[in-house]
C-alpha positions as a printed NumPy array, in Angstrom:
array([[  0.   ,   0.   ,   0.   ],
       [  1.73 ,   2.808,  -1.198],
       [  0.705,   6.813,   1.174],
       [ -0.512,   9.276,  -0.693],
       [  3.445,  11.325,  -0.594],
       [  4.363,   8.25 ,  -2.552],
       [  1.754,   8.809,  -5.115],
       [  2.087,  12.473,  -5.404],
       [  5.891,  13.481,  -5.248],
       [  4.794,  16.929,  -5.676],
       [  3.146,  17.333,  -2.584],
       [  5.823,  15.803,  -0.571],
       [  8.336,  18.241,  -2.539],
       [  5.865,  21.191,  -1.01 ],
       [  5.718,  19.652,   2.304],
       [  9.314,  19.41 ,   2.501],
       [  9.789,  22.994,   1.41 ],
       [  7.41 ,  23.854,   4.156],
       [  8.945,  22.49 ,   7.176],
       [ 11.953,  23.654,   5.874],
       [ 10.592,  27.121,   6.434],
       [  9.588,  26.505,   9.52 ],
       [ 13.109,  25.433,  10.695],
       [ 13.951,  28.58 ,   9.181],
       [ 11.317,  30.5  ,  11.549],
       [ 11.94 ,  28.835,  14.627],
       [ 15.866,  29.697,  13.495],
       [ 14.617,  33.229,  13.298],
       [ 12.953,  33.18 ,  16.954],
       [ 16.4  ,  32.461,  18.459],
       [ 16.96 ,  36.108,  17.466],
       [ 13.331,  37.432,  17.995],
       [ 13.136,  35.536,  21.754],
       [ 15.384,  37.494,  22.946],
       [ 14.555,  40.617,  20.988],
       [ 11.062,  40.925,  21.303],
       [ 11.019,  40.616,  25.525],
       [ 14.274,  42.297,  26.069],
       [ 12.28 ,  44.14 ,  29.394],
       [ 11.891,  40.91 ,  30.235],
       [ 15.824,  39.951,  30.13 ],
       [ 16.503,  43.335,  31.6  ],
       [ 14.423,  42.769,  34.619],
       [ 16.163,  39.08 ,  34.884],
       [ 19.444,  40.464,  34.951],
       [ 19.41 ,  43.623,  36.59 ],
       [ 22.136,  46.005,  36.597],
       [ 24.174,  45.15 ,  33.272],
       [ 22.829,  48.209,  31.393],
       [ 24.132,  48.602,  27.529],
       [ 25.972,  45.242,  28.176],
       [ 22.966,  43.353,  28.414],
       [ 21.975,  44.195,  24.491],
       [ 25.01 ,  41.723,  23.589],
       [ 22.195,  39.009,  24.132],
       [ 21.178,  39.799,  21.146],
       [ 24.255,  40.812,  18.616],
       [ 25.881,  37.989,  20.219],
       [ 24.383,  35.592,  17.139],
       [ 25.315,  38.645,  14.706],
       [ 28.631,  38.184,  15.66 ],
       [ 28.778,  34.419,  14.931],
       [ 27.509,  34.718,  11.588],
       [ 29.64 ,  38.185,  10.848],
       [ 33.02 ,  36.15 ,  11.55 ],
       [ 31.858,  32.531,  10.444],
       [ 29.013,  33.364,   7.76 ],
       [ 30.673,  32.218,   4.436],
       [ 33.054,  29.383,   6.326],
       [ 29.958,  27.755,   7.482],
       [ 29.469,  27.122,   3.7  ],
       [ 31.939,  25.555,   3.107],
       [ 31.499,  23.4  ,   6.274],
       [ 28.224,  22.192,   5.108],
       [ 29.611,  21.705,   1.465],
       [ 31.66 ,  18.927,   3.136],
       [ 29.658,  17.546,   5.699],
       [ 26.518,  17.222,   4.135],
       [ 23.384,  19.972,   4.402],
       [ 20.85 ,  17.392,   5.921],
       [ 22.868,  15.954,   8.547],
       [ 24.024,  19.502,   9.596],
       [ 20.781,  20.949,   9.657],
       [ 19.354,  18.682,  11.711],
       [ 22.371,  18.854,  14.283],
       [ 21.837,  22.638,  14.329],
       [ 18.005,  22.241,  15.277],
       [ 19.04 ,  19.45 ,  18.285],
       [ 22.046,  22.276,  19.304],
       [ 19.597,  24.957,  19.636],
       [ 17.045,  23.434,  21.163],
       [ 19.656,  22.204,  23.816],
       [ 20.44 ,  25.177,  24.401],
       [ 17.448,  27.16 ,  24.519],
       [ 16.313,  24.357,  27.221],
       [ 19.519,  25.192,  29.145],
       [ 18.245,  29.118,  28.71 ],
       [ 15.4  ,  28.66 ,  30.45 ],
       [ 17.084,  28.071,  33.942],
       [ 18.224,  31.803,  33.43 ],
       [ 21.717,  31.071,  34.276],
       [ 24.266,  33.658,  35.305],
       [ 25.429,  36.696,  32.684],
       [ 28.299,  35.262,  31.764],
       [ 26.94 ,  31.382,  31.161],
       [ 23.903,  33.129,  29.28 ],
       [ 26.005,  35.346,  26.977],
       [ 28.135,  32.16 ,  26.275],
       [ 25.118,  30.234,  25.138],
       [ 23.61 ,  32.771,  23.167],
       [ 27.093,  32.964,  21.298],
       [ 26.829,  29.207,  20.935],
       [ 23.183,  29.809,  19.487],
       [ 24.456,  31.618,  17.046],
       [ 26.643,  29.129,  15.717],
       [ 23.291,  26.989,  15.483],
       [ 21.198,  29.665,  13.455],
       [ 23.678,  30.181,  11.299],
       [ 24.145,  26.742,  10.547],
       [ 20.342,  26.461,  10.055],
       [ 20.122,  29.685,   7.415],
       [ 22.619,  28.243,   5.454],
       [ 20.85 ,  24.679,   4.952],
       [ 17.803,  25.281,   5.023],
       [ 17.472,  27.159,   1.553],
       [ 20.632,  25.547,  -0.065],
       [ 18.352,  22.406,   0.342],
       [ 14.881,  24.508,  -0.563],
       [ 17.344,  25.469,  -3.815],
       [ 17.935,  21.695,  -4.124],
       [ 14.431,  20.44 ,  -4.379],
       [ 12.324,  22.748,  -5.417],
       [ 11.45 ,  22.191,  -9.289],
       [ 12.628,  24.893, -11.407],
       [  8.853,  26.039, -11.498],
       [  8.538,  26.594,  -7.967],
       [ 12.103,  27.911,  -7.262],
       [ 11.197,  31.669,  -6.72 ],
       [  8.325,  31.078,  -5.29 ],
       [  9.6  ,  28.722,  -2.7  ],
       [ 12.99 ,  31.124,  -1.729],
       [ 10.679,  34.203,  -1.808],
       [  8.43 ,  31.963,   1.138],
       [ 11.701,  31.417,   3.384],
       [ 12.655,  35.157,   2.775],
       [  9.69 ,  35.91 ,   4.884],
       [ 10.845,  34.213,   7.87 ],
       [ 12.135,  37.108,  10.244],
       [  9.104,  38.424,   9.804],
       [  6.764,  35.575,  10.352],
       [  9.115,  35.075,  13.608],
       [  8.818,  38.64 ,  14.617],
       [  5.51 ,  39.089,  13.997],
       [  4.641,  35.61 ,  15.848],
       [  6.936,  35.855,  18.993],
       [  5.254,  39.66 ,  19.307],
       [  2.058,  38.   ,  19.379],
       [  2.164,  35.177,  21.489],
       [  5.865,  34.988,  22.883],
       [  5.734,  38.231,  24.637],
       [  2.06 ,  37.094,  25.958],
       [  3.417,  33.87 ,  27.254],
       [  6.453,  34.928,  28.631],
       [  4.564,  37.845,  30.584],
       [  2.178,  35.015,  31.989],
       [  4.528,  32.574,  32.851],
       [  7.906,  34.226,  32.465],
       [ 10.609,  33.992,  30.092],
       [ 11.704,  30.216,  31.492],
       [  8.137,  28.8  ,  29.711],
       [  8.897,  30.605,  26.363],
       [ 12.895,  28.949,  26.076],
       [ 11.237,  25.557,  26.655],
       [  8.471,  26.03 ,  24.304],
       [ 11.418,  27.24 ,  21.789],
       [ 13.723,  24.43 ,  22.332],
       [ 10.733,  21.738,  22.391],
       [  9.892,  22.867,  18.999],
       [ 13.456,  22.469,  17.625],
       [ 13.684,  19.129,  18.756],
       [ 10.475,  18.708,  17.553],
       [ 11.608,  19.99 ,  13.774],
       [ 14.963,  17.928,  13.959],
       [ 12.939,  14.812,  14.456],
       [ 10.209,  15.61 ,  11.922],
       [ 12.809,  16.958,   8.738],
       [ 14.919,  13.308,   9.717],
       [ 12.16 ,  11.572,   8.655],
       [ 11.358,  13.716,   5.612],
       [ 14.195,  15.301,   3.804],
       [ 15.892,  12.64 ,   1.488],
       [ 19.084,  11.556,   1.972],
       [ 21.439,  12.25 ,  -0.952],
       [ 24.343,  10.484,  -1.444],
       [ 27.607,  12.391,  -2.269],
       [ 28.858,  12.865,  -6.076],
       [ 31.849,  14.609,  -5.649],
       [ 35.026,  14.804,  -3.312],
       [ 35.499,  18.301,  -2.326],
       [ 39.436,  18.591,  -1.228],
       [ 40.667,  18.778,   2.522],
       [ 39.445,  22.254,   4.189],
       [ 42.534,  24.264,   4.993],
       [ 43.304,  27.625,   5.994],
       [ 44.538,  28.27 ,   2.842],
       [ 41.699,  26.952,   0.965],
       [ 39.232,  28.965,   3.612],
       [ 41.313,  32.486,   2.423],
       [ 40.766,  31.593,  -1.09 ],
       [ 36.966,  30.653,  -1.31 ],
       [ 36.426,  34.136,   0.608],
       [ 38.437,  35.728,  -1.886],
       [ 36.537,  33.843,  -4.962],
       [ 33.151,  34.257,  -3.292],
       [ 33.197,  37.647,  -2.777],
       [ 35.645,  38.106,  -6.108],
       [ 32.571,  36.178,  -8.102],
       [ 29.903,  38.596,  -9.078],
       [ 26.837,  35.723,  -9.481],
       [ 27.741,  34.171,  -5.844],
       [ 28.373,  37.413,  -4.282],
       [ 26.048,  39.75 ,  -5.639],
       [ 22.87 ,  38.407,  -2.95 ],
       [ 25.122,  39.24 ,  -0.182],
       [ 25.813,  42.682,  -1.112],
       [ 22.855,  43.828,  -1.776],
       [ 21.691,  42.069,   1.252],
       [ 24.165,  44.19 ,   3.493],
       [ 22.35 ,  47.454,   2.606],
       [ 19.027,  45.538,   3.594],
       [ 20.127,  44.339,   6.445],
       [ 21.954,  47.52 ,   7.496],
       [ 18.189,  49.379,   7.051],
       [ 15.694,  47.563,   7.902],
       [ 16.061,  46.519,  11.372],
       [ 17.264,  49.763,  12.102],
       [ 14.289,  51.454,  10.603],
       [ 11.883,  49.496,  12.6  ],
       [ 13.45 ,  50.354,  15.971],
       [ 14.703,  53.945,  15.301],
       [ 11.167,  55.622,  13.471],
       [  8.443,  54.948,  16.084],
       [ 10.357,  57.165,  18.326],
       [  9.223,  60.127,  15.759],
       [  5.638,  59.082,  15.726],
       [  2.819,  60.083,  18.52 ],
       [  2.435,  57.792,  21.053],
       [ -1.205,  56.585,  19.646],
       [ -0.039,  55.513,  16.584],
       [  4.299,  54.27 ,  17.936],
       [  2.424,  51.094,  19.092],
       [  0.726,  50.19 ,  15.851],
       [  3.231,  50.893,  13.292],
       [  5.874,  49.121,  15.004],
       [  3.866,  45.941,  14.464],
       [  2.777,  46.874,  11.183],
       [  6.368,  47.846,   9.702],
       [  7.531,  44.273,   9.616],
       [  4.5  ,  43.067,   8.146],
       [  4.213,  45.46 ,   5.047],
       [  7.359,  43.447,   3.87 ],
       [  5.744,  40.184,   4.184],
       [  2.759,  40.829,   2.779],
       [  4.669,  42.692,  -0.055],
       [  7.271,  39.529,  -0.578],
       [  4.368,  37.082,  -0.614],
       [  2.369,  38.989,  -2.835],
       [  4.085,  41.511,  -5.456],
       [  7.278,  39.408,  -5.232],
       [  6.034,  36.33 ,  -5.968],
       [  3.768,  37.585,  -8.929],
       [  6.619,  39.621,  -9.989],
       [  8.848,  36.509,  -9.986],
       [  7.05 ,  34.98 , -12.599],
       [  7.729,  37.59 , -15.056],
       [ 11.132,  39.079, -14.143],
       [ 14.14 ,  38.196, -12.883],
       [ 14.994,  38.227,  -9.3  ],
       [ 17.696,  40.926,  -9.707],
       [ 15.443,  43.426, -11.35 ],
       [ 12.852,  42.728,  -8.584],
       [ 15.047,  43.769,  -5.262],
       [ 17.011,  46.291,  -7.902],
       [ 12.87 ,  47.869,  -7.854],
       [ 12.663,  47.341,  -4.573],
       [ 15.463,  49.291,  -3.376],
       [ 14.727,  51.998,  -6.301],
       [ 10.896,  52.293,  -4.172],
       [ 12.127,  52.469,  -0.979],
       [ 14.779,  55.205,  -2.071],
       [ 11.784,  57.451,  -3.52 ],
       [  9.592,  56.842,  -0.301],
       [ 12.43 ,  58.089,   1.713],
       [ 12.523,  60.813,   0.055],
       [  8.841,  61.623,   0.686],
       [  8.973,  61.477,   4.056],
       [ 11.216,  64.922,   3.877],
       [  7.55 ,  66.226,   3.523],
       [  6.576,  65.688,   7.059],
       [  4.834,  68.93 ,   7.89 ],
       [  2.845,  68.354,   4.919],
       [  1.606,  64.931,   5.273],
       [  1.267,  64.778,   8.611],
       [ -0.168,  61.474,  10.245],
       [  0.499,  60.027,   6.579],
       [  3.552,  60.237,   6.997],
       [  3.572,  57.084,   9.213],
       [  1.674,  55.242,   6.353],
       [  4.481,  56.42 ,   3.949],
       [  7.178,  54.69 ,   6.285],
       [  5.268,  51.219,   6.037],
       [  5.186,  51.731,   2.82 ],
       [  8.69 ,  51.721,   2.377],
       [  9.591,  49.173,   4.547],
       [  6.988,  46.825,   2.185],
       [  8.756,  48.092,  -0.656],
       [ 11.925,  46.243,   0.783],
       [  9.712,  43.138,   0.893],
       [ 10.646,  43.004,  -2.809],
       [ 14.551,  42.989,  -1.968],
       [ 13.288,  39.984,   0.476],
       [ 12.295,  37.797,  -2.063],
       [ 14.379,  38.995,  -5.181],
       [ 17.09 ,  38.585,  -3.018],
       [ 16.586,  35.028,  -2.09 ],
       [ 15.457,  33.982,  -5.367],
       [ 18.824,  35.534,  -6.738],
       [ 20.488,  32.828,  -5.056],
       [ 19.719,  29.521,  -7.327],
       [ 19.076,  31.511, -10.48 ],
       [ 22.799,  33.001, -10.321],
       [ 23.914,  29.706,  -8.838],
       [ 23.777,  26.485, -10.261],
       [ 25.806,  24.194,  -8.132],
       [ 25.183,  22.899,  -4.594],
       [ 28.339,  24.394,  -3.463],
       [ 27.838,  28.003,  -5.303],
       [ 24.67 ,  27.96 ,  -3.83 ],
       [ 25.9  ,  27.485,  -0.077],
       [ 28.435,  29.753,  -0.349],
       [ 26.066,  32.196,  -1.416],
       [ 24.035,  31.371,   1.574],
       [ 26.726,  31.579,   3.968],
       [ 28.123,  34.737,   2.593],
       [ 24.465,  36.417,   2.827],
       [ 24.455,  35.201,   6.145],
       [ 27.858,  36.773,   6.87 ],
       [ 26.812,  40.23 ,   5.103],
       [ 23.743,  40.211,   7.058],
       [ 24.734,  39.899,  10.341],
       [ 27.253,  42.605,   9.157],
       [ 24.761,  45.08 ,   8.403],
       [ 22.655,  44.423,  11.801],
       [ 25.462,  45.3  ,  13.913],
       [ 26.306,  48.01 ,  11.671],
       [ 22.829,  49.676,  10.877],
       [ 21.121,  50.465,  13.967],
       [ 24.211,  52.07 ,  16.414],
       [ 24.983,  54.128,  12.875],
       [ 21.355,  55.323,  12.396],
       [ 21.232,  56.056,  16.519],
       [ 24.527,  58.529,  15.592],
       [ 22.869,  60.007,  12.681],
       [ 19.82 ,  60.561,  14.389],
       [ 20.993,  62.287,  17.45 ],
       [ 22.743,  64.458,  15.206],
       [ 20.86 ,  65.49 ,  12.628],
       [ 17.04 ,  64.506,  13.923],
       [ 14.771,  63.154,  11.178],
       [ 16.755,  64.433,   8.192],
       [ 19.776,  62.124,   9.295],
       [ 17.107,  58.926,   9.099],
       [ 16.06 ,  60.308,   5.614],
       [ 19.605,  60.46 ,   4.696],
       [ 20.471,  56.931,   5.816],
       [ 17.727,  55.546,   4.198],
       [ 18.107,  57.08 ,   0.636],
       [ 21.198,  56.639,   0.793],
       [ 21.614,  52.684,   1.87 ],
       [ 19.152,  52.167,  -0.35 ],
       [ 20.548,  53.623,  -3.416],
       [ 23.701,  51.946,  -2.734],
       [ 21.868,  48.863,  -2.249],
       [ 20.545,  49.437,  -6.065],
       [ 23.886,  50.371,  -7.322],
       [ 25.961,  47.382,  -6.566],
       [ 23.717,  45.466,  -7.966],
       [ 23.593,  47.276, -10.969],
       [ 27.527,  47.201, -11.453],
       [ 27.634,  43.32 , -10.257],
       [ 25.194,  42.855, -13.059],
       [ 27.147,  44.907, -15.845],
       [ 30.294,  42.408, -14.37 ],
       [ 28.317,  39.183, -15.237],
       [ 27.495,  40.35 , -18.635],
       [ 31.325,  41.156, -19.444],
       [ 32.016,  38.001, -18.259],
       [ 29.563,  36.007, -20.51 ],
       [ 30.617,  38.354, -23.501],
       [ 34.235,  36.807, -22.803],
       [ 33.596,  33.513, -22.626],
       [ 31.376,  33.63 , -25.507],
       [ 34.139,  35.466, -27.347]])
């Protein structure tokens, strides 16, 4: 008797995608646990001050130094079997945050956690890119570049909640549960492939020249760099504009922000996926988000609009979401290209969140609302621009081999 995945590949393909996104979420929440009740954390460990945001950049800084080696890690070891090591490693963890353990032994775990997500972010859509038809490529890499926001938007709604009921140690269990919970699930589902290639010994010299031929490479590098710029805005954004808005409306575009992007990526993107390619989606994206910057310079004029204008631009980076991620196997072919990519996105990423927000703080206290404006058109226009000239670099190139 044969179940009905047997007799419909297709919709075990889709399942598989999906769970894979939801490893990617619950990935996610290991930065949005943290973020989203950080009142929480700062009543559990009183008296650390600043020091206490490292909780969070703590993962940034795993993926800043390790983002593109972890690549190459997984290139070797295998994607599945790493994956699901990464999901069992952070749920351990997670379990071992919810005895609130000293500063030091928390900061040290969190650190450690980081190691997991990144692990996770780099699988997860290599193997999405792996077994996803070519039909259902874009649509499936613009779903898992929706999963910070899902995350966000879900540990707003009912991790905060939960951990306010029955305190932060209830919300790490739940976490870790459901990583252990995904780890068993994805062993039983994702296919195991078996090798066809021996990639060579990984030494320090071969780790100095991948980053050099990664970020050298104009197909696998170009998703990073645009990603930096969109990384380096948008989380910034988020935090640093509700502090210009009224207190009746601060609340409700906060939670709205995020979600413009979503909506945008799951909508526009996808529809514009089928009829473009990715790099002229998130090149539009970034274009938008430049000239809705620019019209929040008008401020006196629009008045409460002006909020609306703001969401608005952050959902016009929901095209950058999935262009970006859909840039990834449509500029890479190979299983390798295509983790490296990951991993340097990652890396670039986690770059631009420590970067972005302490820079848009600076610009802010000196220069008020104009310095926001600034960053933004700015960042964004760079954003645009590098992927312009990365795509003027792959055409050369195919003109000389074609030559």
């Amino acid at each position: 008797m044969t179940t009905s995945s047997e007799t419909d590949p297709g919709r075990s393909v889709r399942l598989t995608i999906f769970l894979l996104w939801l490893a990617g979420v619950l990935a996610a929440g290991q930065f949005a646990k943290v973020a989203v009740t950080f009142p929480l954390f700062r009543e559990a460990y009183p008296g650390f001050g600043p020091t206490l945001g490292f909780l969070v950049s703590a993962l940034s800084l795993m993926g800043l130094i390790f983002g593109l080696f972890s690549g190459m890690i997984l290139s070797r070891l295998g994607f599945r079997r790493i994956l699901l090591l990464a999901l069992s490693f952070g749920g351990a963890l997670s379990l071992l945050q919810a005895s609130l353990p000293g500063f030091g032994l928390m900061l040290i775990s969190r650190a450690l956690e980081g190691a997991a997500h990144l692990m996770i972010v780099v699988a997860a859509p290599t193997l999405i890119g792996q077994i996803a038809p070519p039909s259902w490529r874009n649509t499936a890499m613009a779903l898992w570049s929706t999963v910070f926001a899902v995350a966000f938007a879900l540990f707003s709604w009912l991790g905060l909640p939960l951990a306010q009921s029955f305190g932060l140690p209830m919300l790490m269990i739940l976490h870790g549960l459901l990583l252990w919970i995904m780890a068993l699930i994805l062993s039983r589902v994702l296919p195991i492939r078996p090798r066809t290639e021996r990639l060579p010994p990984l030494t320090l010299r071969e780790i100095i020249a991948k980053h050099v031929a990664a970020y050298s490479s104009p197909s696998i590098a170009a998703p990073a760099a645009g990603w930096l710029f969109y990384a380096m805005s948008f989380v910034a954004i988020v935090t640093v504009f509700p502090d210009f808005l009224p207190d009746a409306q601060r609340g409700v575009i906060s939670g709205v922000m995020p979600l413009a992007a979503l909506s945008v990526s799951m909508t526009l993107g996808i529809s514009l996926l089928r009829h473009v390619s990715p790099v002229t989606v998130l090149i539009t994206g970034f274009v938008l988000a430049a000239v809705l910057a620019l019209c929040l310079s008008f401020g006196e004029s629009l008045g409460p609009a002006r909020a609306w204008v703001a969401v608005a631009m952050l959902g016009a980076l929901g095209l950058v979401q999935s262009g970006s991620f859909a840039s990834i196997p449509m500029l890479n072919t190979t299983p390798e290209d295509q983790s490296l990519a990951n991993g340097a996105l990652a890396q670039t990423g986690n770059a631009g969140n420590l970067i972005g927000t302490p820079l848009l703080l600076w610009l802010v206290d000196r220069f008020g609302m104009t310095g926001l404006i600034g960053f933004a058109v700015l960042v964004f226009c760079a954003g645009a621009m590098v992927h312009l000239w990365l795509m003027t670099l792959r055409k050369h190139g195919a003109r000389r081999r074609r030559a």
